[in-house]
N, C-alpha and C positions, 0 to 999 in steps of 0.2 A: 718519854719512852720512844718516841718516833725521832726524834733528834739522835739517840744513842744509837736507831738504827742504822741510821743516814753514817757514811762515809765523812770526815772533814775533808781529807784530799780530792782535790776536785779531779785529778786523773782518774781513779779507781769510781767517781761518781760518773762519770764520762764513760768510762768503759761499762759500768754494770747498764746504764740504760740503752747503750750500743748494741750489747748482749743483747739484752731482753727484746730492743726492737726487730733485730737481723733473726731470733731466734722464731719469733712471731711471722714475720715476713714471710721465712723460707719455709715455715710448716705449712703456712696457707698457699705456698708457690707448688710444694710437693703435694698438695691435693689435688691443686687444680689442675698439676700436669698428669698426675696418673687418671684424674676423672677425662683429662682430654685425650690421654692415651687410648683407653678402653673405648671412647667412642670414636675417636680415628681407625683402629684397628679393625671396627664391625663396619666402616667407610669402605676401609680397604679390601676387606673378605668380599663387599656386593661389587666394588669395580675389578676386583679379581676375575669375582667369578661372572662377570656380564660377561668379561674380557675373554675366559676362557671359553665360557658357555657359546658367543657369537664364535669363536673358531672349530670348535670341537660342531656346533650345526653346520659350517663350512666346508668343514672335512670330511663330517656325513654325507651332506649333503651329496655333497662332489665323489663319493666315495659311491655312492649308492646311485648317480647319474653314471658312473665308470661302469656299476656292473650290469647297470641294465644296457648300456652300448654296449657292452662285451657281449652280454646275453645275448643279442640281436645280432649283434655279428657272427655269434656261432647258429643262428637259427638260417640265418640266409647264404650259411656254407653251401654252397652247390652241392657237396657228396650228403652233408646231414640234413639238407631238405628232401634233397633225390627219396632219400632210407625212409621217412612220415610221409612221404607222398605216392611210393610205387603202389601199386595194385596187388601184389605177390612178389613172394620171398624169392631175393638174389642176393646167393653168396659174398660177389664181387660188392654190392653196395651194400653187405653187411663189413666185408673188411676196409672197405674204403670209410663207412661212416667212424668206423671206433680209430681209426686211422685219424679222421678226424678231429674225434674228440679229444681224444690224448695228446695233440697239439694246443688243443687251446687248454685241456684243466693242466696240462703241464705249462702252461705261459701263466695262467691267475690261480698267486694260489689259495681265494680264496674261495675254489669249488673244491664241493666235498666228491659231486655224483652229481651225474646226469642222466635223465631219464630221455627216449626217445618210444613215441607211441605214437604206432600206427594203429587205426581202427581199421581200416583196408584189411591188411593181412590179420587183424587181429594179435599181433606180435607188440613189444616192448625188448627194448633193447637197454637194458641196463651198464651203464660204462663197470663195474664195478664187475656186477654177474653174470653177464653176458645174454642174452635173447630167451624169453621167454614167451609164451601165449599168457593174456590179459586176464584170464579166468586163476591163471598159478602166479601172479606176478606177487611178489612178496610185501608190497608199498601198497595196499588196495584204497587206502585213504586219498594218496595222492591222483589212483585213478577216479575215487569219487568227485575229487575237488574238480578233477579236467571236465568229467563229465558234464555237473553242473553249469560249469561256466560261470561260478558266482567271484571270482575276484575280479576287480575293476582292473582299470586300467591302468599296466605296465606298474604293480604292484605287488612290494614281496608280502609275504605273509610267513608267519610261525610256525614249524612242521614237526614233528619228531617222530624218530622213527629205530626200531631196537632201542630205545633207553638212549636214544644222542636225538639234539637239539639241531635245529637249520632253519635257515632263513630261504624260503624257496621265492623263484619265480615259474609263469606258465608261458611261455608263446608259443602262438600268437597269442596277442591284446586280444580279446573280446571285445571288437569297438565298435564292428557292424552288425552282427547275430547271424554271421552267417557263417555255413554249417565248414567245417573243415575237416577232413581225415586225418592228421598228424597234429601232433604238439612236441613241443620239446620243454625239459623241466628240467629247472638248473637248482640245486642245490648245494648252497654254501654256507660252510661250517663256521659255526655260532661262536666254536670257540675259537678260534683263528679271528674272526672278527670283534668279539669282545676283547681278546689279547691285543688286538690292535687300537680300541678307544680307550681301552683303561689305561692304554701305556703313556701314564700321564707324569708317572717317576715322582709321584706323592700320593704316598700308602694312608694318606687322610683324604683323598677324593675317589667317588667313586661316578661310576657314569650309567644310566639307567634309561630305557626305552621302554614306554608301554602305551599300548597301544588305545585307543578310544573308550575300552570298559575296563581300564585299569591294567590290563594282563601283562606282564613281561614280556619282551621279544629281545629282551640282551639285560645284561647285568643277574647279577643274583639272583636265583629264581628261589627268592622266598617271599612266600603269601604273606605274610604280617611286614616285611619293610615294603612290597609291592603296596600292599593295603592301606598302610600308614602313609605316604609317599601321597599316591592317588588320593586318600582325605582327604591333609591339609592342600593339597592343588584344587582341589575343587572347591574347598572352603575362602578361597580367596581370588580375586581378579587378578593380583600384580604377577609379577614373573618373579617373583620369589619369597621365600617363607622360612619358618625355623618347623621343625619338628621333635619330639622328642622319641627315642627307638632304643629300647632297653634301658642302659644307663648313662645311654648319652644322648648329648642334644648334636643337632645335624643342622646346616645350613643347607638349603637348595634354590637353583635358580633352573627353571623351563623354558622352552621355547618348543613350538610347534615343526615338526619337517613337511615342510608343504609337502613334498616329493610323494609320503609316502603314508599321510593323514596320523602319525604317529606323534609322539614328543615325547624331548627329552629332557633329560632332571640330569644337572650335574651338580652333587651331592659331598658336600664337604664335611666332613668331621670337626668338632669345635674343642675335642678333649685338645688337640695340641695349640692348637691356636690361645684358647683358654691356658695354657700352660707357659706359651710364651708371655700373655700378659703378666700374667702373676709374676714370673721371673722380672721381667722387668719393670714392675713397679715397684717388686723389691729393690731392682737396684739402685731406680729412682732416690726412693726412703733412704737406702745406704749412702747414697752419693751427697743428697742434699747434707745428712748427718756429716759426713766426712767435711764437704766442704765449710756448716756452720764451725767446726771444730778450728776448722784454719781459720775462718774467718776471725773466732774467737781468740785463736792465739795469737794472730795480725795485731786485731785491735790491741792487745793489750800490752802487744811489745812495742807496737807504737804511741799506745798513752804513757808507756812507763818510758820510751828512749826523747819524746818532742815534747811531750806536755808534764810531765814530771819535774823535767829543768827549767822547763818558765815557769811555774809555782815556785819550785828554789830558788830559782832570781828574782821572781817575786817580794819573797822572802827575805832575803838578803837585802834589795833596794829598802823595805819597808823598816828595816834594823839599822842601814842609814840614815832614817828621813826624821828629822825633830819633830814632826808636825805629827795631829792626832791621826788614830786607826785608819780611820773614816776617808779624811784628806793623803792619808801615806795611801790607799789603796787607789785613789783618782789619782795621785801625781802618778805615781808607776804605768796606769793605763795608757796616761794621756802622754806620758813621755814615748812611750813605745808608738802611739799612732804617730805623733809629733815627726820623730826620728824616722818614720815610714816614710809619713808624708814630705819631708824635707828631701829625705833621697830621693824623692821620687819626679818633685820637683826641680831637683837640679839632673838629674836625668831627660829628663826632658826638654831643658832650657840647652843642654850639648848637644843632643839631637837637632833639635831646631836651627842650632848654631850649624851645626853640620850640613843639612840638607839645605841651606841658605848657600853653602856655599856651593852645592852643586844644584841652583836655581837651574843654570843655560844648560846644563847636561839633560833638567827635565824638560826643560824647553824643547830643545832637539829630540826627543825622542818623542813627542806630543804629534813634532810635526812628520816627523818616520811614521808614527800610527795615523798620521791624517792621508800621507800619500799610499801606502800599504792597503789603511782601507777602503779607502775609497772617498768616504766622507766624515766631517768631524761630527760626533753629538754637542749637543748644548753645555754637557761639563768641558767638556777638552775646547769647544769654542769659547767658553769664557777664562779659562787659562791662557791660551796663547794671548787674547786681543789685551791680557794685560801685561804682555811682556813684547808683542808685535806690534806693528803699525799694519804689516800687512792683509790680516785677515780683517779689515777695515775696507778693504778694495772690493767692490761688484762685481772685480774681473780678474781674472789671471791669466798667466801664461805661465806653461811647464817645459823646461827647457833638459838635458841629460847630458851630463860631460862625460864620454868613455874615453880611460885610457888608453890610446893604441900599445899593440904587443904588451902585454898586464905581465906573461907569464916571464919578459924579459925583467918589467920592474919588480916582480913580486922576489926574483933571484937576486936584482939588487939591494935592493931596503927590505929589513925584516919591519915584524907586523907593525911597531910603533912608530916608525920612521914612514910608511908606509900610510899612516894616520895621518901623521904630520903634512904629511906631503899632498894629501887631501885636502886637508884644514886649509892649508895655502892654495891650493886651487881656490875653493871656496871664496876664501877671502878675496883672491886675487878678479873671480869674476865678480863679487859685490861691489868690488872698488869701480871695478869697471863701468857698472852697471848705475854708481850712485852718480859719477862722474858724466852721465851720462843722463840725469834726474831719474832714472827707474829705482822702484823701490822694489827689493831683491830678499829670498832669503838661501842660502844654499846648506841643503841638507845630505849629509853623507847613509845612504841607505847601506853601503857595505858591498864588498866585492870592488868590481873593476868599475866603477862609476859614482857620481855623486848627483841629486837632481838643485834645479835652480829653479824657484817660486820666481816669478814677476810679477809685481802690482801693476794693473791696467784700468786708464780713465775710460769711460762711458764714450769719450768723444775721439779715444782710439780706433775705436771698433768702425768707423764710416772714415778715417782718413788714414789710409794705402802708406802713407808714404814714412808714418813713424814703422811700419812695418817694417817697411826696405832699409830704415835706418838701423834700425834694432837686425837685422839680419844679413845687411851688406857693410857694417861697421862697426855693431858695439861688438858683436858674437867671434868676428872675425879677431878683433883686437883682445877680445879675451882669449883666445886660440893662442894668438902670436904673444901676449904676455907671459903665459904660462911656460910657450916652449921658452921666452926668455929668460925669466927667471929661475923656471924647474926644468929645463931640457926636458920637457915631457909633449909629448905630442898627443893632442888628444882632436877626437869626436864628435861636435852636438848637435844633434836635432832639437827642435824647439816646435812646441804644437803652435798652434791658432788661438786668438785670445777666444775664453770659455768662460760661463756663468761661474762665482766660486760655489755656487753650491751644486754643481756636476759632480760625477762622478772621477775624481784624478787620479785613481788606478788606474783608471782605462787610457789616461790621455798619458800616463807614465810607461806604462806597456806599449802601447806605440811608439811612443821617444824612444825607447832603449829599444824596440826591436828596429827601430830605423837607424837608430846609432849602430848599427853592428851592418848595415849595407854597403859600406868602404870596404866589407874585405871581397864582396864581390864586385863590383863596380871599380875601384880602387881609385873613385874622384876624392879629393881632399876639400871638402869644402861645408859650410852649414845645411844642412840638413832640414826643410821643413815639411810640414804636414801635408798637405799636397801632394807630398813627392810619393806618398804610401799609395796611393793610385796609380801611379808609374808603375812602382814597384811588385803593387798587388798584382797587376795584369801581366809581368811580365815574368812573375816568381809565382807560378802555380803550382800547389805540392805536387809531388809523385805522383804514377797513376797508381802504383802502390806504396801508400805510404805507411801501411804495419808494417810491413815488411822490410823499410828503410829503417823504422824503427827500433826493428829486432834488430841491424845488423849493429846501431848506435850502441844499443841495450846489451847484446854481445860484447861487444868490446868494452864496456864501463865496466861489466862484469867478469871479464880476461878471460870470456870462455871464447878459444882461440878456434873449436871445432865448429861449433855452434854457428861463429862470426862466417866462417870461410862457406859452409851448406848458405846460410843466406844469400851471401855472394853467389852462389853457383845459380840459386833460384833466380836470383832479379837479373843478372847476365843473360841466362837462357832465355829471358822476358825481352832482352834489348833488342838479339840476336836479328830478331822477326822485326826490326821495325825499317823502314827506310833512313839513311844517314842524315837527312833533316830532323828527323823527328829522332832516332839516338841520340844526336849530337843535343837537343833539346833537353834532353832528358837527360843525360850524363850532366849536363850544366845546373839543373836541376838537384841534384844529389851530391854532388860538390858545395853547391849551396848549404843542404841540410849538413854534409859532415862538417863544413869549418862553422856554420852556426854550434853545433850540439858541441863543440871542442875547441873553441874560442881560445879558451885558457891556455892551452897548449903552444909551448913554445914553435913545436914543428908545424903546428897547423898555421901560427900566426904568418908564416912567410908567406903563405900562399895566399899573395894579392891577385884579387881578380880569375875566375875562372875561367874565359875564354884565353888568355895565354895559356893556362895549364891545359887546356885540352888540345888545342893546335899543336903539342910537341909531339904528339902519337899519334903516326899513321893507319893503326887498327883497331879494334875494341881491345882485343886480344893485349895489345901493349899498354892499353889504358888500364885496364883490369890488372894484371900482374904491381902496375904501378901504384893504383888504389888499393891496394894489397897489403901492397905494404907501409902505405902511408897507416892503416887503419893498425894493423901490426904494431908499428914504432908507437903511433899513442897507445896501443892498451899495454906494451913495456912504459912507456911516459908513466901511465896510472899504477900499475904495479909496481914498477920499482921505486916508485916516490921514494918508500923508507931506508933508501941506498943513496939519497943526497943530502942529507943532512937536512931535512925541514920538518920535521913535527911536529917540532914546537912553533913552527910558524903555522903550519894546516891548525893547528888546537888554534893557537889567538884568533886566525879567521873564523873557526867554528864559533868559538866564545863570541865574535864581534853579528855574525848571522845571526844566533840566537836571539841574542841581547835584541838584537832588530827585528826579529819577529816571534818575540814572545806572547806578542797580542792574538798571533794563529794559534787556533787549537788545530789546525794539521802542521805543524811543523812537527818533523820528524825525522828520524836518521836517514832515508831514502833520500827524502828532499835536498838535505844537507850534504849529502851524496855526490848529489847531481853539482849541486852549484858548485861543488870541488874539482869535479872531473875525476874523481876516485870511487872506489868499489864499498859499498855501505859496510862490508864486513872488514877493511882496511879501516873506514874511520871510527869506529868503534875500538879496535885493535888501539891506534896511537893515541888516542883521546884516554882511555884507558890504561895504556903505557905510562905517557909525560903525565897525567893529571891523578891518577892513582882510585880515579870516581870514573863508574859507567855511564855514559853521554846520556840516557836516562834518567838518571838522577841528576846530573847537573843540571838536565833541563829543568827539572822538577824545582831544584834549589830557587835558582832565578824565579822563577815564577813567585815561588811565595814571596822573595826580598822583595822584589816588584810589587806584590800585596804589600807590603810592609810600607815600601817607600808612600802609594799611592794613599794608603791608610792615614798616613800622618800630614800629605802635605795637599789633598784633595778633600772635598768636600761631597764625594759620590759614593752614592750608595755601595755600600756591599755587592750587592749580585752584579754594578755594573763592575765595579775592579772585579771581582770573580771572571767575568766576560773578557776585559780589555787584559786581563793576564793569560790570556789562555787554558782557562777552566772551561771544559765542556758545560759540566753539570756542579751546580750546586752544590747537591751533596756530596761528590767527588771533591771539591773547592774546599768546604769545612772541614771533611776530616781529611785531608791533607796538610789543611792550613793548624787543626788542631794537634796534629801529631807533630808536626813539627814548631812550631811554637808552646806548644802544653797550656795556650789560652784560645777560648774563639777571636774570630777578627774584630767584633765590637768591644771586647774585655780588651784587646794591643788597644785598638783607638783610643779610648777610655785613661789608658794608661798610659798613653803619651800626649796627653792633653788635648783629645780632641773628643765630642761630645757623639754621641751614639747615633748613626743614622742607619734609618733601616732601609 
């Protein structure tokens, strides 16, 4: 019987127990969210209303500290204290006092009526009814309250009077016991003030004030929700409670008003709140249903389109195969893993073949992440030392080859030739360098320079004189081979031999920023470490150097109004100084513009800044001329896309990235800068020629780089995460998952290498 119930086709058995678990799943997924909903929603009503409750006693608060300043400002009117204080009735300080009053109840509106009572003359001066004696006065409660003296201090109290409600005060404060002939009483209207707390623009809250034995002093004055309200507060300690009030239940939360020894309940209705759950746990139930439904018909159009035809091929093999049931159902298995695993294996055996042959290309880019960051870790150091001789050395030296005028060769050679031309540098200084027994490696970090590693013996560092050799002859002859062979004229500073396991970003930042002191100095000669004490002392930044900054920033940016206010700013700055000290400073900022604009073709002419500033006998002529130098490069920057190079700007950009994909800040700005173009310009042509947002290209690389390092490294996960420029982890995964459709241990695994975590 149970066999006849059973499916034979294994699709339809695949799918019914798919059903049934996804059907189970989502039933118990739909409970648990609607039971989390209901108790999230009663979360949300108590930080509601803490939330509202702590503003609405804010607003009391402060509302109720306003009227009693106001109060006291009209009590200490000169004309309305005159009227409670004379001894007998005058005209003129009756008209002056309502003169008065009708300024201030006309300024706040929330007085209803003001009372002024003298016991001297025995008079009352009602703003409303005008003067009467104390015996006819119409309010008699309020003269019993004065009389007494029993409200404390600079507190309202509950009054009503004809069938209308108020919130009164008395001043004076009764705070000494001593005797006074005037008061003033300020009455203000309850409903004007309760229209102003309830106006909460939600017809389910309501806001209630009562006072120490339960009574009302604002909100509804009704004795059973007053009475009910008062219970449950007192039946509990917390600041808030549920109660039930006809046929519905109420949330409330309290809080005491110091001010005025009262507290208040702001009171929520639970009919809608209640109403929204319900709806939406309906929709919950209906959405889960809806979605089990898709899911159901997914599964099934999927068992009947992928699994349905491998049964039939099944099928089919087992109506070819001579051999019994038993054995036809293992060959078929095993020829399909077989045929998996075969392709899988020669998949991988062309990959390997492949990445063999771009061994030196990983090589070089090991040693780009070793100078970029500073220092190698223990995987990247035992890569290189099996394809180098040189990180076998104690010591090193770092040496920078810049091409002079870049922006002239970058016009001549487009970006491949431009490579080449490097690569032959390169080689050109290794030759020199082996020729010479130094053991050398030279690495093209990209842009207008390339750096050179030197191996150094322990017993260089105490004898001067290989120094002098390596810097008054092998450097210069690399200089002079180069312009032989490549008509290229270049640049090097070369640091001081340094431990190798220092830091070589630091000692490649100084090289290349001393490589670029020829265009002020305009010596032609090597360059060494030393010389940056020279340099440092006689190249001191600006005395304002934001503001040199914005003018550079301005112009990368083409904002030409922006550039020129700068200018006017640091000019008028010059104005004041003595011609020693201008002229110091002009040289100074000529400095900063041809460093920040290297690249530029007009800037490269300008050798040497003390010629350029000798041509001009005033600031005035100097400034006009700095003008427009600054001018001509941000046309240089903007017009790029009017000389035909974008598709050379794109290869540069491609060959930066490629070189600093190991930064997690690399970014369009950065990329920017090192062009000498406007970040919304490179985006633009990057976008143009390559049809992909610089964005995602960046994005791309990064994972290929996951991919290469996956296959031909033996380092963890998180550390390729890291060295590819993955911030975070989990940013690194599903990035790496979406665009491969495996995680990164599933590729390893799958290209023959064994899972490391």
């Amino acid at each position: 019987m149970k066999s006849k119930l059973i499916p034979r086709s294994t699709y339809i058995r695949i799918f019914i127990a798919l059903a049934i678990l996804c059907t189970f799943i989502i039933a118990i997924f739909s409970l648990f969210l609607t039971k989390q909903f209901s108790k999230y929603y009663m979360d949300e009503i108590k930080v509601i209303a803490d939330n509202q409750l702590k503003q609405t006693v804010f607003d009391t608060e402060f509302t109720l500290e306003k009227l009693k300043s106001y109060s006291i400002n009209m009590y200490q009117d000169p004309d309305i204290f005159n009227w409670i204080s004379v001894n007998r009735r005058d005209k003129v300080a009756d008209y002056q006092a309502m003169v008065a009053l009708r300024r201030y109840i006309n300024t706040e509106r929330f007085i209803s009526n003001v009372y002024l009572i003298n016991k001297q003359t025995g008079d009352v001066l009602d703003y409303q009814k005008g003067i009467s004696v104390l015996e006819a006065f119409h309010d008699q409660t309020i003269l019993q309250l004065e009389d007494k003296k029993s409200q404390e201090y600079l507190h309202f109290f509950y009054h009503e009077t004809a069938q209308k409600a108020y919130w009164g005060l008395v001043l004076p404060p009764d705070i000494s016991h001593v005797d006074y002939t005037g008061s003033l009483v300020v009455l203000y209207d309850l409903q004007i003030v309760e229209d102003y707390f309830q106006n909460s623009g939600d017809e389910d809250v309501q806001i209630a004030v009562l006072d120490g034995e339960g009574r009302s002093v604002l909100g509804d004055h009704r004795e059973e929700w007053d009475a009910a309200i008062y219970e449950h507060a007192s039946q509990t300690d917390k600041s808030y409670f549920q109660f039930e009030y006809g046929n519905e239940t109420y949330f409330a939360s309290s809080a005491g008003l110091n001010s005025n020894k009262w507290k208040l309940y702001y009171v929520i209705g639970m009919s809608g709140w209640d109403k929204k759950v319900d709806q939406f746990s309906a929709i919950i139930v209906l959405s889960s249903f809806a979605m089990l439904v898709a899911i159901i018909i997914v599964m099934f159009w999927n068992s009947h389109r992928y699994i349905k035809p491998f049964s039939s091929l099944a099928k089919k093999v087992q109506l070819l195969s001579t051999s019994s049931k038993d054995e036809r159902s293992l060959e078929w298995e095993y020829d399909v893993i077989k045929r998996g695993i075969d392709s899988l294996v020669h998949t991988r055996d062309e990959m390997i073949h492949t990445m063999r042959d771009h061994e030196f290309m990983i090589t070089d880019e090991y040693f780009r992440r070793w100078i970029l960051q500073g220092k190698m870790n223990s995987s990247m150091k035992a890569y290189i030392e099996k394809r180098s001789s040189l990180v076998h050395y104690d010591y090193i030296r770092l040496a920078v080859i810049r091409i002079d005028s870049y922006a002239e060769f970058q016009e001549k050679y487009n970006f491949e030739s431009r490579k080449l031309m490097k690569y032959a540098i390169g080689n050109i200084a290794q030759e020199v360098l082996q020729q010479a027994e130094k053991d050398s490696r030279a690495v093209d970090i990209g842009g207008d320079h390339l750096v050179l590693l030197i191996g150094c013996l322990p017993e260089e560092i105490a004898d001067s004189s290989e120094d002098d050799i390596l810097t008054r002859q092998v450097l210069p002859m690399v200089s002079e081979q180069v312009k032989k062979w490549l008509s290229l004229q270049v640049t090097i500073a070369i640091s001081s031999i340094r431990d190798i396991s220092d830091d070589v970003r630091l000692g490649y930042d100084n090289m290349y920023e001393l490589s670029t002191f020829k265009f002020v100095s305009g010596e032609d000669r090597i360059y060494e470490e030393r010389d940056l004490e020279v340099y440092d002392t006689l190249l001191q930044p600006p005395d304002d150097v934001m503001l040199l900054e914005q003018i550079m920033y301005s112009v990368r940016l083409g904002q030409e109004n922006a550039m020129r206010s700068h200018v006017d700013t640091l000019f008028a700055k010059l104005q004041h100084l003595s011609y020693t000290d201008c002229k110091y400073q002009l040289d100074l900022i000529m400095h900063t513009f041809m460093r920040s604009f290297h690249s530029i073709k007009s800037v490269q002419a300008l050798h040497g800044t003390e010629i350029q500033l000798d041509r001009f006998a005033t600031l005035q002529l100097f400034r006009q001329w700095f003008e427009e130098q600054l001018v001509q490069v941000m046309e240089a920057i903007q017009n790029n896309s009017r000389i035909g190079r974008k598709e050379e700007y794109v290869d540069e950009m491609k060959e930066y990235i490629q070189n600093h994909l190991h930064s997690a800040q690399l970014n369009i700005d950065e990329i920017a800068e090192k062009l000498s173009l406007s970040p919304g310009y490179v985006r633009q042509i990057f976008k143009e020629v390559t049809e992909m947002s610089l964005s995602d290209y960046i994005l791309n690389k990064r994972v290929e780089n996951v991919c290469l390092l996956l296959i031909n490294t033996d380092w963890t996960v998180a550390e390729i995460a890291k060295q590819s420029g993955f911030q975070t982890k989990s940013h690194f995964f599903t990035i790496f998952k979406k665009s491969t459709g495996i995680t990164p241990n599933q590729y390893r695994i799958a290209h023959g290498k064994e899972q490391t975590e």
